[in-house]
C-alpha positions in Angstrom: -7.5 -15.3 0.4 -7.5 -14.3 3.9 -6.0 -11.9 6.3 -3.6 -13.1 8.9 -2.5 -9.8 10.2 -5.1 -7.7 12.0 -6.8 -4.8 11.3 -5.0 -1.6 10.2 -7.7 0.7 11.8 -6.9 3.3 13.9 -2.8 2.5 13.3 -0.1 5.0 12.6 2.9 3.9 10.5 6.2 6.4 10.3 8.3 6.0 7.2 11.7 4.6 7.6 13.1 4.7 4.2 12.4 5.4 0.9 13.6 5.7 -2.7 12.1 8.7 -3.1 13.6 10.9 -0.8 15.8 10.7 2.0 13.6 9.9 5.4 14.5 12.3 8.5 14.8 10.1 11.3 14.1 12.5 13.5 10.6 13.6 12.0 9.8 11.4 9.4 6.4 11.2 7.7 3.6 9.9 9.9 0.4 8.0 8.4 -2.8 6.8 10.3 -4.9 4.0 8.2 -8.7 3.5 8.5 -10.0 0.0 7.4 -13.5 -0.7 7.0 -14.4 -4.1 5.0 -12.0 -4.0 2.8 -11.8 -0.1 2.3 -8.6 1.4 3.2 -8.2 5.4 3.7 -6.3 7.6 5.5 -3.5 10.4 5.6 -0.2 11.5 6.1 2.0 14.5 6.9 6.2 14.8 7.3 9.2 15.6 6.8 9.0 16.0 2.5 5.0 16.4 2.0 2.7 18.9 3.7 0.1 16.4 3.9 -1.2 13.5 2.4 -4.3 11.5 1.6 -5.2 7.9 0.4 -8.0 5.9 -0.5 -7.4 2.2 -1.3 -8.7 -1.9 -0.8 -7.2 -4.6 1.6 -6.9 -8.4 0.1 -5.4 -10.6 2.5 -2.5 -8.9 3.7 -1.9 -6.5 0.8 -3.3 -3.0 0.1 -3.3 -1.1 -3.1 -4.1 2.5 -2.7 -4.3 5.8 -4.8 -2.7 8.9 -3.7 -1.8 12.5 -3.9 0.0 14.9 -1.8 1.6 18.1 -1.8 5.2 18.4 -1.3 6.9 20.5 0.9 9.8 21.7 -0.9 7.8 23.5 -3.9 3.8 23.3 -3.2 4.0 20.4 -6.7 0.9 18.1 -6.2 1.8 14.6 -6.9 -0.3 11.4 -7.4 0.3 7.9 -8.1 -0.9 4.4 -7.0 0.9 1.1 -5.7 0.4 -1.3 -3.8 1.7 -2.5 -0.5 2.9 -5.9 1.4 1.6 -6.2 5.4 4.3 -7.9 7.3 4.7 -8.6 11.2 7.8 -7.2 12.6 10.4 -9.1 14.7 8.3 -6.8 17.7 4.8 -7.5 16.9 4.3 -5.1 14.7 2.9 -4.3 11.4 5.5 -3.0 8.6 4.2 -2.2 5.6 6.2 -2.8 2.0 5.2 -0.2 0.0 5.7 -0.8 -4.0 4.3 2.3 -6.3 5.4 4.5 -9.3 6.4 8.1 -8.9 8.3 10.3 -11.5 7.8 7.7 -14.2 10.0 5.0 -12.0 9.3 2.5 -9.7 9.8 3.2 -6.1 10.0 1.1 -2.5 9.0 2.5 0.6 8.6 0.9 4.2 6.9 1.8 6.6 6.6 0.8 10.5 3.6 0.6 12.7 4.2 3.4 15.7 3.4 1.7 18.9 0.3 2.5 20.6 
């Protein structure tokens, strides 16, 4: 399988909703992905975690990545795994699906590429 969407290196994504928690629109949780053949790492920082880091592979245009961050309401660390869907947006720009386990329940997340 092959790519059709570019690159996420170098690109920051903000979170616009989530089943996990409820996103602040206003200063939502910001990641920035590194990709490298076909590695996939990066971090994150926001509104409901301190920070964030993930480490992860790219097929195509899907990632799966491992996780852990430390949340900001009670210092838990929390870590889990999932996998995510690259889509283009109506704009140009990359959205990512995010599908992962957290708290013993499946979750959905989605993110969208911040314009350079």
């Amino acid at each position: 399988m092959t790519a059709t969407l570019p690159s996420l290196d170098g690109r920051r994504f903000r979170m616009v909703s989530s089943t996990t928690s409820v996103v602040d629109p206003d200063a939502p949780s910001v990641f920035e992905y590194f990709e490298r053949d076909g590695a996939i790492w990066g971090g994150y920082e926001g509104d409901t975690v301190t920070f964030g880091k993930f480490v992860g592979t790219r097929t195509a245009d899907k990632i799966w990545v491992s996780f852990v961050h430390v949340l900001v309401a009670d210092g838990t660390v929390v870590t889990g795994d999932g996998e995510s869907d690259l889509e283009l947006t109506e704009g140009g720009g990359i959205r990512l699906v995010e599908h992962y386990e957290m708290h013993g329940a499946p979750q959905l997340s989605v993110c969208e590429e911040i314009p350079a």
